[in-house]
C-alpha positions in Angstrom: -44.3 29.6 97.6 -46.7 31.3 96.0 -50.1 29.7 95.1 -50.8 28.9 91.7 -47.6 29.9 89.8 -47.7 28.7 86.4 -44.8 26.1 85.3 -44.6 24.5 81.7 -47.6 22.6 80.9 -50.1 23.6 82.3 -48.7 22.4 85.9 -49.3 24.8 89.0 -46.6 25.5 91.4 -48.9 24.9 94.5 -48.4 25.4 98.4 -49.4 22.0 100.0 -52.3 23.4 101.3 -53.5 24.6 98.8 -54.8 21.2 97.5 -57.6 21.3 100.0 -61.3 20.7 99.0 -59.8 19.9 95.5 -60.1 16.8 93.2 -57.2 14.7 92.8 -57.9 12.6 89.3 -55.0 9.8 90.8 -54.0 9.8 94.4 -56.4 7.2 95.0 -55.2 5.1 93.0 -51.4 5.6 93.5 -52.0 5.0 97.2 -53.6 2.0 96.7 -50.8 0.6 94.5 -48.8 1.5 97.5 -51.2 -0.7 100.0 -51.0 -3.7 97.8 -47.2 -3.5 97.4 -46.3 -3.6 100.7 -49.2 -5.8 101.9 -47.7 -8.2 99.4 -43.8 -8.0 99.7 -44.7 -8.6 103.3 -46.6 -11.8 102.6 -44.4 -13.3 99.7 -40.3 -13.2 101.0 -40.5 -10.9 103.4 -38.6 -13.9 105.9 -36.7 -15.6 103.2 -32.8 -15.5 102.5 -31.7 -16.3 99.1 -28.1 -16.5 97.8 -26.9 -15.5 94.3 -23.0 -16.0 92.6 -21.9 -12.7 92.0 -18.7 -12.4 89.4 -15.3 -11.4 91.5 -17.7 -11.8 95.4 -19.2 -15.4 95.8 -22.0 -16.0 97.6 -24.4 -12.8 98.5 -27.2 -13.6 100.7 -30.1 -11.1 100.4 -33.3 -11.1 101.9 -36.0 -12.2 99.0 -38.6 -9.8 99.4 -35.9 -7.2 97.9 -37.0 -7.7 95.0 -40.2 -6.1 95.0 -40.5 -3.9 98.2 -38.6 -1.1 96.9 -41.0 -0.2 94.6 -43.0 0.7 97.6 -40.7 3.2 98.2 -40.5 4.7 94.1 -44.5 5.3 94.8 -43.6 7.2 97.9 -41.5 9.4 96.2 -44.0 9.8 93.7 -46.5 10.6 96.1 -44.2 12.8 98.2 -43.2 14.9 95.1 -46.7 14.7 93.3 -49.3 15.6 96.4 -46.8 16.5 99.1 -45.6 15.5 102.3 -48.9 15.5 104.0 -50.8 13.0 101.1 -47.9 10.3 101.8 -48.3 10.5 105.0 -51.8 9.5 104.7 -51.0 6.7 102.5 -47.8 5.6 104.6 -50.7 5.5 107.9 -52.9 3.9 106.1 -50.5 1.0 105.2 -49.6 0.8 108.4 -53.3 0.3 109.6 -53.3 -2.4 106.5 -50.1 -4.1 107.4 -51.5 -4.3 111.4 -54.9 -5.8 110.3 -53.0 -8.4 108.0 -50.9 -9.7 110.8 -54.2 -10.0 112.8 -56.0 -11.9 110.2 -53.1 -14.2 110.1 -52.8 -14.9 113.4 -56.5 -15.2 114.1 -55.9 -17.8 111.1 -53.7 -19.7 111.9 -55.0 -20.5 115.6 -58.2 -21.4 114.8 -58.5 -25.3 114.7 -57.6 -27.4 112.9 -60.5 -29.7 110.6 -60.6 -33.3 110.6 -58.3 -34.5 107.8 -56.8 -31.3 106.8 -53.1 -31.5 106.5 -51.8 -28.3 105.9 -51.7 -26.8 109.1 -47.5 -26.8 109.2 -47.4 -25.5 106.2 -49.7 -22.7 106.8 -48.0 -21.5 109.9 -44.6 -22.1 108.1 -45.4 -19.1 106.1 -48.6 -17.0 108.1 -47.0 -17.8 111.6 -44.5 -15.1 111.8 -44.8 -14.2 115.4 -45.6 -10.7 116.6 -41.5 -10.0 117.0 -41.4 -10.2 113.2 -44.7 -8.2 113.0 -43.6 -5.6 115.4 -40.1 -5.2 113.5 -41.8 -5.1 110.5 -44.2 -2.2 111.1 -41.8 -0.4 113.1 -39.8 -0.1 110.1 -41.6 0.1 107.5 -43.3 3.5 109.4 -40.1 5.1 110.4 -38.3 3.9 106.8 -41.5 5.9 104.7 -41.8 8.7 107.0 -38.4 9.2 106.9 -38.4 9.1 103.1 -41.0 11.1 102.4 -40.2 13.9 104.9 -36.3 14.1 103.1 -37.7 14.4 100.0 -40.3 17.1 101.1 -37.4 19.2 102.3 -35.2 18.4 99.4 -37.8 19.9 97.0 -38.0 23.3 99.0 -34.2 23.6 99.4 -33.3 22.8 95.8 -36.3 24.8 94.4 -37.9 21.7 92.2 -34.7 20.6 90.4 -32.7 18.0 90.3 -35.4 15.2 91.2 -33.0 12.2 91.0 -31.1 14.0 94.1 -34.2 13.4 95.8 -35.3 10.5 95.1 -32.2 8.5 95.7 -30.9 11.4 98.9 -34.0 10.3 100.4 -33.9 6.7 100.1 -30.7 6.1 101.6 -31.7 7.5 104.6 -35.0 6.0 104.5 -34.4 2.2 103.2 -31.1 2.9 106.1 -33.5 3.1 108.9 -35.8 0.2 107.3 -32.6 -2.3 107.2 -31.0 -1.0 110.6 -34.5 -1.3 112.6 -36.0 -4.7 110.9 -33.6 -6.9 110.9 -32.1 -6.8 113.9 -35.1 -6.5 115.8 -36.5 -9.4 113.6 -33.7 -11.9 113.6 -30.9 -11.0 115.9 -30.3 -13.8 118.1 -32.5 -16.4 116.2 -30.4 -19.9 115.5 -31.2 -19.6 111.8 -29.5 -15.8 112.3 -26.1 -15.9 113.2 -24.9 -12.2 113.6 -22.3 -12.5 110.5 -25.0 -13.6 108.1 -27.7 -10.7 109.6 -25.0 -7.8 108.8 -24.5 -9.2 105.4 -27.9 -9.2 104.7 -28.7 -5.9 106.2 -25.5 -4.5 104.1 -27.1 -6.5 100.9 -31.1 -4.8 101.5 -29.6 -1.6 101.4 -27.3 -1.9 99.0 -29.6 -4.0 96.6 -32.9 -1.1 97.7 -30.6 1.7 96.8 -29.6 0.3 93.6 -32.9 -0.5 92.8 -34.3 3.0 92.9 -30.8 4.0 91.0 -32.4 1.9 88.2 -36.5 2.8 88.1 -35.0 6.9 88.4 -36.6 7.0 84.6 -39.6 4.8 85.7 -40.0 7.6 88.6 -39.6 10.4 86.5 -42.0 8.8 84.3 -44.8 8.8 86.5 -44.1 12.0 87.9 -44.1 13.6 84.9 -47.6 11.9 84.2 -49.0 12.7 87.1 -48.2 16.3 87.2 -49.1 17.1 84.1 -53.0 15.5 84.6 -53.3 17.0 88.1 -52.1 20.1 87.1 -50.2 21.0 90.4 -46.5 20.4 91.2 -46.5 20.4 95.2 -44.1 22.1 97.9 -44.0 21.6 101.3 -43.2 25.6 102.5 -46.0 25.4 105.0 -46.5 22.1 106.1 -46.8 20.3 109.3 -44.0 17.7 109.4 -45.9 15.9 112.6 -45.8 12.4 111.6 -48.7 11.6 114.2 -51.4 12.8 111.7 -53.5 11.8 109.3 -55.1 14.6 108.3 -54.2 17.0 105.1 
């Protein structure tokens, strides 16, 4: 790929490296988004299992934090297609250190004693005590599940020359939200009382189906902000010469 190839309007067709030493008006900012979105679908129903009456099926348990933590993965796309493979791989390690100091915090929280005539100390480690198997689960997948994602993508982009971004977006999140379900929830759950093994494949089977959809359905929100980006950063990024190592950092 050559460097600097002029596309329609005014975007760039850039080498990934090519983006080095210069100013990127909204990375920032999109990873940040990122942070917070997965700081917080891990906080709010990340352990939860809710039930909805579907038409013609019955009962569908899901896992509640479904309903927010795919967007997690509609930024990563974003990112991945916007600033290339090496950028969300920055932002996907720096989640990771976020997600790891969050579980500190809330351990470190939750043991510390207890005041004199404070009485929410159940309550608090109802929801901030979720033990480091959950934790470990947790960041194991959520690494694998975005690097995953973000490396299909990357190679999608080269092999289809730019087009078809929707083949992307959704090609790489079944295999990436696939790893997420198959490595959490078993590691999380299996074996737990409140976990028997019927109920953890149905909910595994529901994430993925329900994460899958869900980036079915924001495809015009993605192409959206992909669009937008582009066009006010001026590049359109491919991977040609990138290193794929996921044990970096650096871009």
């Amino acid at each position: 790929m050559a460097t600097g190839t002029e596309k329609s309007g005014g975007v760039a067709a850039v080498e990934a490296g090519a983006l080095a030493g210069r100013p990127l008006r909204y990375f920032d900012f999109v990873m940040c988004a990122f942070v917070v979105i997965l700081l917080l679908s891990n906080i709010v129903g990340a352990e939860k299992r809710s039930v909805i009456d579907l038409p013609g099926i019955g009962l569908w348990p899901f896992g509640a934090g479904i309903l927010f933590f795919p967007i997690s993965y509609v930024i990563d796309d974003v990112l991945t297609e916007v600033y290339g493979y090496a950028r969300a791989r920055r932002a996907v390690w720096a989640a990771f250190a976020a997600l790891l100091f969050m579980a500190v915090m809330e351990w470190t929280v939750v043991h510390l004693p207890v005041a004199e005539g404070w009485n929410g100390q159940a309550a608090y480690e109802r929801v901030f005590g979720s033990g480091w198997r959950i934790v470990g689960a947790s960041l194991a997948a959520f690494w694998v599940g975005d690097i995953l994602n973000s490396f299909v993508l990357a190679k999608m982009k080269v092999a289809t020359k730019g087009r078809w971004l929707w083949t992307r977006t959704i090609g790489s999140t079944i295999i990436g939200e696939g790893a997420d379900s198959l490595i959490f929830y078993p590691l999380a759950f299996y074996g737990l009382p409140d976990w028997p093994v019927q109920a953890l494949a149905m909910v595994m089977l529901s994430q993925f189906i329900l994460k899958v959809s869900w980036e079915v359905v924001l495809t015009p929100v993605t192409y959206a902000a992909v669009g937008f980006l582009k066009r006010r950063e001026g590049i359109d990024v491919y991977d040609t010469a990138t290193d794929f190592s996921p044990f970096r950092a650096r871009v």
